[in-house]
C-alpha positions, 0 to 999 in steps of 0.5 A: 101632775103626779102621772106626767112627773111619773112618765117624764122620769121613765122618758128621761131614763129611756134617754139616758139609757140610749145616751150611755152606749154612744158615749162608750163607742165614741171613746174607743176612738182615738183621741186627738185632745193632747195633740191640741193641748201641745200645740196650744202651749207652744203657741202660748208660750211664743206669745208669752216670748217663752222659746224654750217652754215652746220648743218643749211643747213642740218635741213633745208633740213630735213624740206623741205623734210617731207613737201614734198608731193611725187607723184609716177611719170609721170605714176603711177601704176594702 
């Protein structure tokens, strides 16, 4: 029991070693989350009969997406 706990950690560790530098790659690319944050509280806010708070959520949206600086993706065209 004691070599199988043994090699399980080694396995385990291996993994999580292979894990790390995926995630720093995927978080070098941008990021759409605060895009789907604004658009949710807008849509929200229209619910909740909040035009005001909506509007907000949209002009920040705006703002957000024209400082935004567009990559053609993980393969661009050559």
């Amino acid at each position: 029991m004691r070599n199988f706990l043994t090699y399980f950690k080694i396995l385990l560790l291996a993994i999580v070693l292979l894990l790390v530098p995926a995630h720093n790659h995927a978080s070098a690319e941008q990021s759409f989350g605060l895009f789907y944050v604004s658009i949710t509280d807008a849509i929200m806010s229209t619910q909740n009969d909040d035009d005001v708070k909506a509007v907000e959520a949209i002009e920040d949206f705006q703002k957000e997406w024209q400082q935004l600086s567009v990559t053609e993706g993980r393969n661009p065209k050559q």
